[in-house]
Structures are given as structure tokens and as C-alpha cells.
C-alpha positions in Angstrom: 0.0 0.0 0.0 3.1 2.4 0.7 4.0 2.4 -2.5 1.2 2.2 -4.4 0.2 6.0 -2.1 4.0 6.7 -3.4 3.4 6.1 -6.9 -0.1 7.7 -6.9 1.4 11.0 -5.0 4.3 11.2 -7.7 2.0 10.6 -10.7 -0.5 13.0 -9.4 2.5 15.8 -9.4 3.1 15.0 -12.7 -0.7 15.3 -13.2 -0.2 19.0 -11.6 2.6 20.2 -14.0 0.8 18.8 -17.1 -2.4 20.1 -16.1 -2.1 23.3 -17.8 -0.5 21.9 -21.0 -3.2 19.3 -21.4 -5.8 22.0 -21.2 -4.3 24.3 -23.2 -3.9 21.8 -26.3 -7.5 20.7 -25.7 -8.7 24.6 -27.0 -6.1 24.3 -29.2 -7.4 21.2 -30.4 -11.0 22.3 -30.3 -10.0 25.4 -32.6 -8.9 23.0 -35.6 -11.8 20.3 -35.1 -14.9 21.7 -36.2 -17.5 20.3 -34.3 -15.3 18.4 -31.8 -16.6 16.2 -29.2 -15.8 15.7 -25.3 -15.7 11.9 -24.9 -14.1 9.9 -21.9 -13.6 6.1 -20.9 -13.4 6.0 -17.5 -10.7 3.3 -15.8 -10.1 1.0 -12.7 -6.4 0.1 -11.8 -5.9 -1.9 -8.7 -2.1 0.2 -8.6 -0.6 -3.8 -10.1 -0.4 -2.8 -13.4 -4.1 -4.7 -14.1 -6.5 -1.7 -15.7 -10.1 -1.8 -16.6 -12.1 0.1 -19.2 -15.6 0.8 -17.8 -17.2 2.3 -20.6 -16.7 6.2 -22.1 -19.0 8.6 -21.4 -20.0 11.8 -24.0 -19.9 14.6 -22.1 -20.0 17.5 -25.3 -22.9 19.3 -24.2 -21.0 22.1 -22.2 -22.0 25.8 -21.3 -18.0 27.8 -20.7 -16.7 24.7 -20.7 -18.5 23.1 -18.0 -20.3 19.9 -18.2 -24.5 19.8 -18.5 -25.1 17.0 -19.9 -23.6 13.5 -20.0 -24.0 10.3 -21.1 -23.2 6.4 -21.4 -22.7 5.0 -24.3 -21.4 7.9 -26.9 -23.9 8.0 -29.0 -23.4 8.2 -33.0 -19.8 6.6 -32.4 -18.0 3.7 -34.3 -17.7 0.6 -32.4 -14.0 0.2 -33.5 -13.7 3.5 -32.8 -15.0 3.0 -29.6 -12.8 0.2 -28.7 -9.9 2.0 -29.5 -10.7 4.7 -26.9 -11.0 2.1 -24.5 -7.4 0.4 -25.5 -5.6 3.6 -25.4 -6.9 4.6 -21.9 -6.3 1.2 -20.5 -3.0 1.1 -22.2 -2.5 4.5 -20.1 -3.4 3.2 -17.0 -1.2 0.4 -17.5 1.7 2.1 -18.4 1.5 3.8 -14.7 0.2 1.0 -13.0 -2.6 3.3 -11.9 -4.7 2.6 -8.9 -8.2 3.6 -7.9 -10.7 5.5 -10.4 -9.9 7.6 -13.1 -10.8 9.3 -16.7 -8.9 9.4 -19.3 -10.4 12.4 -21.6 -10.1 12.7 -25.0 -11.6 15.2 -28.1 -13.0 13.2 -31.0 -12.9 14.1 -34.7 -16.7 12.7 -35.5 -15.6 14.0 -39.1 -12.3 12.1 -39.6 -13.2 9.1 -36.9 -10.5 10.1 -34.9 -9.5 11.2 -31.2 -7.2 12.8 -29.6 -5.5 12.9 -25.8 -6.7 15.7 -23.4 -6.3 14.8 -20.1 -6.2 12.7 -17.3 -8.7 13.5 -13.9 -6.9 11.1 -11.1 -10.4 11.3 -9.0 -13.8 10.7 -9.4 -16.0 13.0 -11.7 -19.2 14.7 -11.1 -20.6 12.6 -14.2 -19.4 8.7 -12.8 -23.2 7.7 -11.9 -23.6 7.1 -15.4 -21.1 4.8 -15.6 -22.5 3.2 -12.6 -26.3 3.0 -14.1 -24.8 0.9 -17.2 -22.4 -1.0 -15.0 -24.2 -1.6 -12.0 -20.9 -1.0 -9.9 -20.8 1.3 -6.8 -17.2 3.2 -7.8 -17.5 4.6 -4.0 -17.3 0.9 -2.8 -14.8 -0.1 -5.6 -12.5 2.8 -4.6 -12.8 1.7 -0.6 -11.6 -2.0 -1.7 -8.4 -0.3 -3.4 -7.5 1.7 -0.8 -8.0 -1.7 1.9 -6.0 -3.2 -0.4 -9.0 -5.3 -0.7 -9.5 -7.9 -3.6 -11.5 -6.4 -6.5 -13.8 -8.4 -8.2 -12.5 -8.3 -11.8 -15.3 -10.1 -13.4 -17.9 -7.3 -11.9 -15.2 -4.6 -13.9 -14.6 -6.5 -17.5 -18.5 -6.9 -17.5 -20.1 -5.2 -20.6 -22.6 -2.2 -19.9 -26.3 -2.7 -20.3 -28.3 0.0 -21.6 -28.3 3.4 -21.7 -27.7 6.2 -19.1 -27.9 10.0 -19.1 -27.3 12.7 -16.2 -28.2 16.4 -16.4 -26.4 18.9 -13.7 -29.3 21.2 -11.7 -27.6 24.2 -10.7 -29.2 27.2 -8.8 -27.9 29.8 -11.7 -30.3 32.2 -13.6 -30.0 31.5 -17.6 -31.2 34.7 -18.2 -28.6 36.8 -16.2 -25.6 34.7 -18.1 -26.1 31.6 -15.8 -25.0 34.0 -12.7 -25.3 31.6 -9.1 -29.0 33.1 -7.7 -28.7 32.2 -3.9 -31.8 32.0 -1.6 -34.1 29.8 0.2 -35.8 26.6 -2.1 -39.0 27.0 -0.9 -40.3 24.6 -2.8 -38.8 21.0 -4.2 -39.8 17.6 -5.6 -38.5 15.0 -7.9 -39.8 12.4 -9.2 -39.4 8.4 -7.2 -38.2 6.6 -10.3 -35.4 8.0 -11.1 -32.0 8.5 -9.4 -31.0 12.1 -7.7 -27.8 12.9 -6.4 -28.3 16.2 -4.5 -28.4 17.6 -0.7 -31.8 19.9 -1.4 -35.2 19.7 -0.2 -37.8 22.2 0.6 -36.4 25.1 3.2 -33.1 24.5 1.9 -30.6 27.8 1.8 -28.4 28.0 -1.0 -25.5 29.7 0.3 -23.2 32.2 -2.2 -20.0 30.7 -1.1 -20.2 27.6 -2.8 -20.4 26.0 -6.4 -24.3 26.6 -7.3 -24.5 22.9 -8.6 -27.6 21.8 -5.6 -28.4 18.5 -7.3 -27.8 15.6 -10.7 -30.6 13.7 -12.3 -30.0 10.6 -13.8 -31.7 8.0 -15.7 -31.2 4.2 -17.0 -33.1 2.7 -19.6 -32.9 -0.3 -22.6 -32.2 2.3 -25.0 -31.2 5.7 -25.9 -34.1 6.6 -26.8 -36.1 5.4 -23.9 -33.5 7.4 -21.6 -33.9 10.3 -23.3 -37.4 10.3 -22.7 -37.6 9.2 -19.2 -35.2 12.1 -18.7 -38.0 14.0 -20.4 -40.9 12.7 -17.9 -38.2 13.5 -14.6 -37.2 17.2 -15.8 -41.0 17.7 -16.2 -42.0 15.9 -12.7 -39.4 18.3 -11.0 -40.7 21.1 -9.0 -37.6 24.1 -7.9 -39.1 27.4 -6.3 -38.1 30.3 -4.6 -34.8 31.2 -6.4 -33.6 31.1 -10.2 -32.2 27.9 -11.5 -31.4 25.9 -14.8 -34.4 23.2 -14.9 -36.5 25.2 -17.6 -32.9 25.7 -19.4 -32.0 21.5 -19.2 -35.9 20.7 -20.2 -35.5 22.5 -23.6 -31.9 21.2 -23.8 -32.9 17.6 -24.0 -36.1 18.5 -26.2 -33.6 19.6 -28.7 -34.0 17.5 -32.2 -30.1 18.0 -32.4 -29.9 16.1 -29.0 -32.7 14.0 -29.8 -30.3 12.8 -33.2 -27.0 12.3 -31.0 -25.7 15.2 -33.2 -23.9 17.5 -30.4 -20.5 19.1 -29.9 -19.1 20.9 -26.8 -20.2 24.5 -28.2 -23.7 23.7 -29.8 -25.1 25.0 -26.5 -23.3 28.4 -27.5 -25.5 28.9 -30.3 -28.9 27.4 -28.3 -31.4 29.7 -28.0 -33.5 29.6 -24.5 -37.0 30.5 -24.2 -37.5 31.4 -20.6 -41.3 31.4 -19.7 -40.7 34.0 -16.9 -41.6 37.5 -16.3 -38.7 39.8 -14.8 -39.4 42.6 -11.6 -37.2 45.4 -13.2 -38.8 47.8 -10.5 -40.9 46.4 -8.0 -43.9 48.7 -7.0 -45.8 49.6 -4.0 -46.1 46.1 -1.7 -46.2 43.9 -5.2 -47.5 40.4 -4.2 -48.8 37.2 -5.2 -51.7 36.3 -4.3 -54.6 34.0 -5.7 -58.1 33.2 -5.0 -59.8 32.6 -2.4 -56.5 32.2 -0.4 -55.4 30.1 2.6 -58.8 28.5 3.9 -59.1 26.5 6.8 -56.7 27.9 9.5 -58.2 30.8 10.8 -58.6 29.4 13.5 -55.2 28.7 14.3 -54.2 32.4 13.6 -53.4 31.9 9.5 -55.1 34.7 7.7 -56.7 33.7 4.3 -54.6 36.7 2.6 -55.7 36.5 -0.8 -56.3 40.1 -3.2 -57.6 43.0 -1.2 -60.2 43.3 -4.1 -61.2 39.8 -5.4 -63.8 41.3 -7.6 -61.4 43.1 -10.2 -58.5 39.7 -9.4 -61.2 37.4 -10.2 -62.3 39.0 -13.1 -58.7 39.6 -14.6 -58.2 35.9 -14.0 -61.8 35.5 -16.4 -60.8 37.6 -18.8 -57.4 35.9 -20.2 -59.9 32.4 -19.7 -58.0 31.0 -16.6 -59.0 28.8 -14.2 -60.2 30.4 -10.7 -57.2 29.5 -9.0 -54.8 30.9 -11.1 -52.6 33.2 -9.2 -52.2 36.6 -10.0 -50.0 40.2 -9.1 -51.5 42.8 -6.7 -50.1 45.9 -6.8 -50.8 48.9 -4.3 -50.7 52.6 -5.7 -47.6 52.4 -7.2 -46.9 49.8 -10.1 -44.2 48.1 -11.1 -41.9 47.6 -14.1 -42.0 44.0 -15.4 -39.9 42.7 -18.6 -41.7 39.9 -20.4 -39.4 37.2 -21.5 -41.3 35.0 -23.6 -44.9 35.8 -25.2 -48.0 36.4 -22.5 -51.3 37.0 -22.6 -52.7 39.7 -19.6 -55.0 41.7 -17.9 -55.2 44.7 -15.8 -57.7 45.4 -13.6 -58.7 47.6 -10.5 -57.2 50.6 -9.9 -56.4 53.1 -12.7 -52.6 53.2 -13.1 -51.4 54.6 -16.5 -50.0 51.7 -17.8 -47.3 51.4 -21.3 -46.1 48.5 -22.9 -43.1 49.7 -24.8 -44.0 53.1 -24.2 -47.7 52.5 -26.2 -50.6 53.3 -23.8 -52.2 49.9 -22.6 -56.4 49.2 -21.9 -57.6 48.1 -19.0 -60.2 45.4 -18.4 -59.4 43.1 -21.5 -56.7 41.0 -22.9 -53.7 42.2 -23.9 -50.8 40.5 -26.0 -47.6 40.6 -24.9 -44.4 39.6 -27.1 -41.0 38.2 -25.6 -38.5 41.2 -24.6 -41.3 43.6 -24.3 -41.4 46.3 -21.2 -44.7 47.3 -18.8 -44.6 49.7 -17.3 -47.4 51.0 -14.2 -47.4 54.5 -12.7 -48.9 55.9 -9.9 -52.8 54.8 -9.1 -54.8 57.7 -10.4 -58.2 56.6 -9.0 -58.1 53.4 -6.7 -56.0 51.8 -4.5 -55.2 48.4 -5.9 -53.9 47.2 -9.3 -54.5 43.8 -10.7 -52.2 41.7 -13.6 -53.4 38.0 -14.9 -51.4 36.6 -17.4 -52.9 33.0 -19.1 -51.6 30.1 -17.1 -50.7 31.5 -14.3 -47.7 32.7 -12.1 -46.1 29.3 -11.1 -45.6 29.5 -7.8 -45.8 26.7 -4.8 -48.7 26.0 -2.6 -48.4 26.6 0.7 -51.2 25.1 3.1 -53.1 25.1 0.1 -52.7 28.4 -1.8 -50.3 30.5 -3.5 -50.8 33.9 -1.7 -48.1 36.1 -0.1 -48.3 36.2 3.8 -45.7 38.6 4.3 -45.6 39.2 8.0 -45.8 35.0 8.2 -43.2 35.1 5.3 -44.4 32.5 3.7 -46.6 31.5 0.3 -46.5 33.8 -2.9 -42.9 34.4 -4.2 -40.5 32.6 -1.6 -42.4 34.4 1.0 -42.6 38.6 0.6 -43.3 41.2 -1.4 -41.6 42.1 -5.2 -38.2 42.6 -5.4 -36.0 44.2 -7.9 -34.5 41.4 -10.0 -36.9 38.2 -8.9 -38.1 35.9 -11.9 -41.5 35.1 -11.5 -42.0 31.8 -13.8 -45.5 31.5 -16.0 -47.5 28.2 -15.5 -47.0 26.0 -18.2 -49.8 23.4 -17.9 -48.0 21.0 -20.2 -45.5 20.0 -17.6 -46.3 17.2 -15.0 -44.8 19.7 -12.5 -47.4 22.4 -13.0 -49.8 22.3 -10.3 -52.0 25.0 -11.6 -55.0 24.3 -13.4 -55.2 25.0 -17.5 -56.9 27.9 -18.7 -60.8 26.9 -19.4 -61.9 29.5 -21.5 -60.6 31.6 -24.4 -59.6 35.5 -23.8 -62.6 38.0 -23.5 -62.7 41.4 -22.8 -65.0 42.7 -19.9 -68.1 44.9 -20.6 -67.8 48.1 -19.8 -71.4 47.9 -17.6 -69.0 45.5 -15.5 -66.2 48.0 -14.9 -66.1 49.5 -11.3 -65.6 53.6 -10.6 -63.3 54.2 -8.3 -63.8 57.5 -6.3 -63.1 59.2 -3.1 -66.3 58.1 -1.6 -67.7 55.1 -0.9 -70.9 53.5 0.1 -70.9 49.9 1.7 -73.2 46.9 2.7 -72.8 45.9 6.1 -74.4 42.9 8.5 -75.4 44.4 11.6 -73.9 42.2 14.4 -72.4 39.9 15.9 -72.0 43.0 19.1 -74.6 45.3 18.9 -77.3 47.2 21.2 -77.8 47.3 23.8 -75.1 44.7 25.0 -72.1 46.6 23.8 -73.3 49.7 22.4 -75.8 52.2 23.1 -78.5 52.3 20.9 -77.5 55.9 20.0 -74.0 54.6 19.1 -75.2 52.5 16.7 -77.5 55.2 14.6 -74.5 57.6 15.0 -72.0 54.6 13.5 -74.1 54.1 10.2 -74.7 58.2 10.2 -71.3 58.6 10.4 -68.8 59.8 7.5 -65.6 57.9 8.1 -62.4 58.6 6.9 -59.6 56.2 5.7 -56.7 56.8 8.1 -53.0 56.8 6.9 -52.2 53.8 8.9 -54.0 51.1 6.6 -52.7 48.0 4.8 -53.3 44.3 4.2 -53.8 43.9 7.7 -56.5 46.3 8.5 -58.3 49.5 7.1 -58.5 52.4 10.3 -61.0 54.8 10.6 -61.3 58.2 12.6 -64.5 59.3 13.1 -66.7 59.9 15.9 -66.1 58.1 19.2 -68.3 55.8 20.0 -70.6 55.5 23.5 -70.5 52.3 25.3 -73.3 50.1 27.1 -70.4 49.2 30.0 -68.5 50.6 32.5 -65.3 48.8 32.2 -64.7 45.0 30.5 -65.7 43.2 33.2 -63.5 40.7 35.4 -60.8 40.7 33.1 -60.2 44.5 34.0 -59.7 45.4 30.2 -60.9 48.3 27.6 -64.8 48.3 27.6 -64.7 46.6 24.1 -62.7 43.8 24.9 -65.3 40.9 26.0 -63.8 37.7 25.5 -61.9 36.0 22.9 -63.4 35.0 19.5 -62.5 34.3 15.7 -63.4 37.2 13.8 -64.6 37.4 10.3 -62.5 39.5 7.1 -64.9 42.6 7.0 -65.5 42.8 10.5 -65.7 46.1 11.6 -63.4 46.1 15.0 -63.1 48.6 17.4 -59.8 48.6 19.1 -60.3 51.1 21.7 -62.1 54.0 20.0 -61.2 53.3 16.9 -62.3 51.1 14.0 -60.4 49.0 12.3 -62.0 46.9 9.0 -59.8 43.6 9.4 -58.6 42.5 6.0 -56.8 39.8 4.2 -53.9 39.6 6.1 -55.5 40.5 10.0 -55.6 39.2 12.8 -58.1 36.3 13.4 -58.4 35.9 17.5 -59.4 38.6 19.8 -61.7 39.9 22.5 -62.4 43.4 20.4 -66.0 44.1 19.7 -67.3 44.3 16.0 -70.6 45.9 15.8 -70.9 45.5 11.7 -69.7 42.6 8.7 -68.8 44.0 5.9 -71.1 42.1 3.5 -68.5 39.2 1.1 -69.8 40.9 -2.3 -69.0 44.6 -0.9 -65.6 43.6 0.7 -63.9 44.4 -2.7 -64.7 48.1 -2.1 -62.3 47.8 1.4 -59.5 46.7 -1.5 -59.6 49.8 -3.3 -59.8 52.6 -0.4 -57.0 55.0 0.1 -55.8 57.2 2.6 -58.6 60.2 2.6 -61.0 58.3 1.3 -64.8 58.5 3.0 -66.3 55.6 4.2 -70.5 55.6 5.0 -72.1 52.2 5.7 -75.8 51.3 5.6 -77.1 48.0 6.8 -78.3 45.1 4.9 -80.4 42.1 5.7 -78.7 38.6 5.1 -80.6 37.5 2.1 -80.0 41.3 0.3 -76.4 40.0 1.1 -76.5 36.5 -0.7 -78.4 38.2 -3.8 -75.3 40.8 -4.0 -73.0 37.6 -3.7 -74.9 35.9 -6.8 -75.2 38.8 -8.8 -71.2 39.2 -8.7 -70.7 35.2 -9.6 -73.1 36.2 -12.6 -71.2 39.4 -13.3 -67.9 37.6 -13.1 -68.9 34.1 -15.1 -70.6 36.5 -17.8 -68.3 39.4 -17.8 -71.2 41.7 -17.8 -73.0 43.4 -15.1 -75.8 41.5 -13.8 -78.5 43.1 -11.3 -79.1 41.9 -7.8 -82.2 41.7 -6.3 -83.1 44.5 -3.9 -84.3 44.1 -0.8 -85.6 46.6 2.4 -83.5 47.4 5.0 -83.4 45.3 8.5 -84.5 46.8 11.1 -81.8 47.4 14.0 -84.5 47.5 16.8 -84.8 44.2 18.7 -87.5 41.6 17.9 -87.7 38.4 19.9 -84.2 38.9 21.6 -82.1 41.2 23.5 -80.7 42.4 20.4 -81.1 42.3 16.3 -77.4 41.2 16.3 -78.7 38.0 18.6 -80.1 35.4 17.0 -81.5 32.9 19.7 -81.6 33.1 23.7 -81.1 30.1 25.6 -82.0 29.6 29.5 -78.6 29.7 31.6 -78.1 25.9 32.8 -76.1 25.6 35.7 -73.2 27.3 36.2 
């Protein structure tokens, strides 16, 4: 073993010196071979003077001279040809009784049939599992036994391949910003079961700057060429990668290519390769730019996770309608201020909701129908001239993860949307493409249409909205002259509004308690309870319309609902805005509901039914807002 560590230390010096030279005449060789390829046998010595070959592998497809896709056996290569590689490298190995695993590299002349040296790598490449698919050797296991000085089982090495192997490099590097390393949290990952992944990834993972952006390889076996080729296919397009930038779209078109397809590559046919990224770039971000879809995180509310979801369903909902997607597609929400997005493959989109002059390329663009969009071209939003909240659709979808069952932003929970938070400057935001296994967003269902203009909201400075009178009411919480002064009241939007809740200044209300009872607190705290998005909530003195992203557990009191068909007006309030409400009865509230499905399903304005007012005076019970008593029972 001492020598055999001697000899590999001296040859590897040699290895060193040469390194250069070897590189050097491999450019040099590339230069005169036009359409040279990368081929390479790997070896086996046992450091006796006994070599194997263990097949070559073609590893041409390269982007600045680094490996992306390899493969087992070369394909479109001569079999004598092909056993000549395999001589000369063993004959290599020989010559310096080499031990352990190695690969012997060569450039091959597919025009003349012939090779020449390049190099030799004394360790194990990046690319070996290949060679392991055909062989069914572990190289690992095989390079253990050397080192022991174990016995090798020779039979196991001279055995002939089987089949077909191919393994594409994953690497967390954007194509579109020349393949720079895009670090960041994965929040998102799957691959497929039947096929083999050597990576360290998973959903949550951080992928640090400091390190080589390579994060995982997929390979596949199969009978044939062919047949590996399109398993490889199926895997790529069973892979799920969010949060940051990475090469999978890239390597999915690469091995779609008919040039591939045909064996007919050389180590700079990926300079020429034209990639069509299906992603839309944040050049400037906007006001609090999100994700969101429709109808949001259900189903936790009661464990303190907001739905979240657009402030104004109404206008996302019908931008989602108008380019024909399905309802839970997700969309952008923009708030006063728009962004600047670059387009970088063809798109079809929708603005909605607030009125921001928007320009594609600099040419004004409509509102409230479907607009084409061509690959390299710039929008551009401004400032919200009337409105609050801006809406974009584009067909398919934004392909983003679910989390707990939607794709909306939670930004104070950092989590769903675009790896968690708002817009930045620079994030890709990928477009659904249904075709993929991967896609988890439904297809579009219906072709583009443009809204009727009877559908399309006006957004002013005042605003009149449907409320539910209750759940806390007269005379329990309020006086009864609290509540007339509440719905006679103008309110105003204050500047401290967001996602989370919409504050109001206006009168201060009069109570129907002292104090809050045992638990010593503010007259309007009672006891704790799950509110509802809409409810009107007085912290204090002041009321607070909880929204999307609120709070869903309290002990605050909430006199008025906002009725679900009105809540889209809450979306596109501003700061100075005036707010009056006026009560409605429950079934005045489920024909507004049905009236905007109609509107939405049609794209043109459909009526609801109107209906009297309620009355706010108590019938029965204690209260309008209470709608059974029960004898206490016990304690």
C-alpha cells in the first residue's frame, strides 16, 4: 500500500505540471476540429499494473466549458472506434500501474473518426453515476476496496454495460442573467421516485453564495437511448424548484432539442442554443407587489393563519376571467404604485382595478381586456390615479408553490407567494405552463374576452358599503344611539391602513359598559373570539375593517360585517378616502353575492335583487345582532 500511495502522490504531481499543457492543447485542439466532441472512458487500476475500461462517457454538451449534460454510451460513435478509446486509456493506465478510479479524456474528430489525448482527472468525476447506471458497480465501494488493499472483483469490472444512461447537472444559476449563481431559500422541491437524484436539497433549503451553485444531478437508466432520453424528459417535467432562479427550464428545452434527440452534439452547440425562458422579470418592483390568488389560505383561521388572498377579489377574479384562466390561477396585486416587469417569452394579460397609466413599450395599454404581450417587451405601471389596488393576470398563471393550500403572499408570516414577501427588484416570476407534470395550476378553461364596460367599477373618493349588523350590537355593547350615529357617520380612511386592516377616525363611540368586566380590560374587549374579514373592529375608539392579512383571535368588539360581495370596495380605499355604511339584511347580502358570480362568469353586469332594509331595533331577543336566547343551565 506504501508504494502504491508513493506512486499515486508522484504521478499526481506529474498530473499537476501537465495540467495546464493538457488544457491548453485541448482549446487548441477544439479550434482545428470543427465540431469536436468531449468523450471519456473512465478506468479501474488496482495500482498492479491490471486496468479496466468501464465504458466512455459523452460529455460535449458544455456551457463555458462546464459539463451539463452526460451520457453512457457515446452515441453516434463507431464501435471500432469506440474500442480504440477504451485500449488507449487502458493502455495508459497500464503504463503507470494506476490505482483507484480515473478518466482518461479525449476530443473526438466525429468527421475524420479520430480522437485525440486531453487529459487525465486522477479522482472521481461529477458525471461517474452514469457509468455506474450501465455497470451496476458502486465506484464509491470499488474505490474503498483499493484503498484496503482489498481484492477487486474483476469479473464485476470487465463486465459489458447494459443499456443506456444520461445525467443532467441542476444548478441554482439564472439562464437569463448569463447563468450567474442566484442564492436564496428553495421553498419549494420535488422530484420524481423513479429515477435516481444525487443532490443535498429539499424544501427550506438555503443556497449559500459561497459555494459552487451545482444543488443536485438527475440521472436515468433505460434499454435504450431513446427510452433514456425520454424518461429524462418525464423526470425534468416531474421536477418542482421554487423560490430562487435555477437551470431546470434551461436543461428541459436542452434535452427537447432535435439536435440532441439525433446524438448530433459538440461541446459549443449550447453556444448557439437559444433559451425561451417562460418567466416575467421585476425590473422595478412597485408599491407592496405580491402574489396572491383566489380565495386564499382557507381552513386555518382558526389557528391564527389569515386567508390573505387580493384585497379586491372582484377586479382579481375577473382579470383571471378575462385571459380564460382557471379560478385559481394566481395573479399580481399591486398597491398605488406599479411596477416595471420585462416579459421574456410571449404572454397574454389583464389589468384590472385601480387606474394606473400603464405602457407597454411606451404605447398606452387598456384596462379590463386581454392584452398580448411579445417576448422582450417592457410594462410599465405608474402611480394609481383613481383606486388603491392594481390587478395583472397573465394565461396560465404565475407558477408558484402551494403553501397550506394556496399560492398567496403572507408577508408578516413570510411565507406563500414568491419565496415568502413582497416584489423585489430582479426576482423571476415563472409563468404556469400546464404541459408539464410539474405544474400544479390548473389549465386555462376559456378563451380571452374582454370585460363589458357595464362591469367595470368607478373608483372614487367616496364610498358607500353593505354591512351585517352584528355579531356585538345594542344594547349589550353599544348604546342604541352609538349605533345610529355609527351608520350616520362619514368615516375617513386613516394613513395607517394595509393588508392587515383599514383604520378609521371618526366619531367616538358611547358604550353600554362601564369597564370590561373581570378581566379589568378596555370596555370593548369581551372575550376572545375568531373574527370574520370585513368585521368592523373597534380597538379602543377606533375602528379597524380587518382585512386579508389581519388578525383572526381577539376579545375586540365588532358591531358590523362587511357584506363578502361589498368587501372588494375595502380593497380599493385610500388614505382620505370617506367611508359611510348602511345595513343590509342577510338574504339582500346573498343576492349581491350571486349577482357578482353572474357578473364575473358572464363578464357583464348582472343586477341583484333589492331588498328593504333590516330593522336594527330588537325583535324576539335582546338584540337584532342575537339570534336565539337560551335559558342559563347551571353554572
Amino acid at each position: 500500500c506504501s508504494d502504491a500511495v508513493a506512486l499515486a502522490s508522484a504521478y499526481d504531481s506529474v498530473k499537476r505540471m501537465g495540467e495546464q499543457f493538457f488544457s491548453d492543447a485541448g482549446v487548441f485542439l477544439e479550434r482545428f476540429v470543427d465540431q469536436a466532441r468531449h468523450v471519456e472512458v473512465q478506468i479501474f487500476g488496482d495500482g498492479t499494473g491490471r486496468v479496466a475500461a468501464l465504458g466512455e462517457r459523452d460529455c460535449s454538451l458544455q456551457r463555458r466549458n462546464q459539463k451539463v449534460v452526460e451520457e453512457t454510451p457515446a452515441p453516434n460513435l463507431p464501435q471500432a472506434t469506440r474500442e480504440r478509446l477504451h485500449a488507449a486509456a487502458v493502455q495508459l493506465g497500464e503504463s503507470v500501474k494506476y490505482r483507484s478510479a480515473g478518466t482518461v479524456e479525449f476530443i473526438y474528430d466525429a468527421a475524420r473518426d479520430d480522437f485525440y489525448f486531453l487529459e487525465v482527472n486522477t479522482r472521481l468525476q461529477v458525471e461517474h453515476p452514469v457509468t455506474e447506471m450501465v455497470t451496476g458497480l458502486d465506484l464509491i465501494e470499488c474505490m474503498l476496496r483499493v484503498a484496503a488493499c482489498d481484492a477487486l472483483d474483476w469479473a464485476a469490472l470487465n463486465r459489458a454495460p447494459q443499456g443506456a444512461a444520461i445525467e443532467v447537472r441542476i444548478y441554482a444559476e439564472d439562464p437569463l442573467k448569463n447563468f450567474q449563481p442566484s442564492p436564496g431559500v428553495l421553498t419549494d422541491v420535488h422530484f420524481p421516485d423513479d429515477v435516481r437524484v444525487d443532490g443535498w436539497v429539499s424544501t427550506g433549503s438555503e443556497v449559500s453564495a459561497f459555494y459552487d451553485p451545482m444543488i443536485a444531478k438527475l440521472i436515468v437508466h433505460a434499454g435504450t437511448r431513446a427510452e433514456a432520453i425520454a424518461k429524462l424528459q418525464k423526470a425534468l417535467g416531474e421536477t418542482r424548484l421554487h423560490g430562487i432562479a435555477s437551470n431546470l427550464d434551461y436543461l428541459r428545452q436542452v434535452v427537447a432539442d432535435e439536435r440532441f434527440a439525433e446524438g448530433e452534439v459538440w461541446t459549443r452547440l449550447l453556444d448557439s442554443f437559444t433559451f425561451k425562458a417562460s418567466v416575467i422579470e421585476v425590473v422595478e418592483p412597485g408599491t407592496y407587489s405580491s402574489v396572491q390568488d383566489y380565495p386564499g389560505r382557507l381552513g386555518y383561521w382558526d389557528i391564527g393563519v389569515p386567508p390573505s388572498g387580493p384585497m379586491d377579489d372582484f377586479a382579481f377574479r375577473l382579470a383571471n376571467r378575462i385571459v380564460g384562466n382557471h379560478a385559481e390561477a394566481a395573479g399580481l396585486e399591486f398597491t398605488l404604485q406599479g411596477p416595471t416587469l420585462r416579459f421574456h417569452s410571449d404572454a397574454l394579460i389583464a389589468l384590472t382595478g385601480a387606474d394606473c397609466p400603464a405602457t407597454l413599450d411606451d404605447a398606452p395599454v387598456a384596462y379590463w381586456q386581454p392584452v398580448a404581450v411579445k417576448a422582450g417587451q417592457l410594462l410599465k405601471l405608474g402611480r394609481a390615479v383613481s383606486g388603491c389596488r392594481t390587478y395583472l393576470a397573465v394565461r396560465n398563471g404565475l407558477d408558484v408553490p402551494l403553501y397550506l393550500g394556496s399560492r398567496s403572499t403572507f408577508a408578516l408570516g413570510q411565507f406563500g407567494g414568491h419565496a415568502g414577501r413582497t416584489l423585489r427588484t430582479a426576482d423571476m416570476l415563472a409563468i404556469s405552463q400546464p404541459e408539464l407534470a410539474a405544474c400544479t395550476t390548473p389549465a386555462p378553461i376559456a378563451p380571452p374576452q374582454a370585460a363589458h364596460p357595464s362591469l367595470i367599477p368607478s373608483y372614487g373618493s367616496t364610498w358607500n358599503i353593505g354591512v351585517l349588523y352584528g355579531p356585538h350590537g345594542a344594547p349589550d355593547f353599544f348604546t342604541a344611539e352609538a349605533i345610529e350615529e355609527f351608520f350616520a357617520a362619514e368615516w375617513e380612511v386613516h394613513y395607517n391602513s394595509n393588508r392587515l386592516g383599514v383604520r378609521l377616525s371618526g366619531p367616538k363611540p358611547s358604550w353600554a359598559r362601564a369597564d370590561g368586566g373581570e378581566a379589568g380590560l378596555h370596555p370593548s374587549n369581551v372575550h376572545d373570539c375568531e373574527y370574520a374579514i370585513g368585521s368592523i373592529n373597534f380597538t379602543g375608539d377606533f375602528p379597524v375593517i380587518l382585512t386579508k392579512d389581519g388578525p383572526s383571535l381577539g376579545g375586540f368588539v365588532c358591531p358590523v360585517t362587511i357584506a363578502k360581495a361589498e368587501l372588494w370596495k375595502v380593497g380599493q380605499v385610500k388614505p382620505g378616502d370617506k367611508l359611510r355604511f348602511h345595513p343590509i339584511g342577510f338574504q339582500q347580502a346573498q343576492s349581491l353575492e350571486q349577482a357578482q358570480l353572474g357578473s364575473i362568469e358572464a363578464l357583464a353586469a348582472i343586477s341583484a335583487v333589492t331588498l328593504p332594509a333590516p330593522s336594527l331595533q330588537p325583535d324576539t331577543t335582546v338584540s337584532a345582532t342575537v339570534l336565539a336566547e337560551l335559558p342559563a343551565e347551571g353554572s
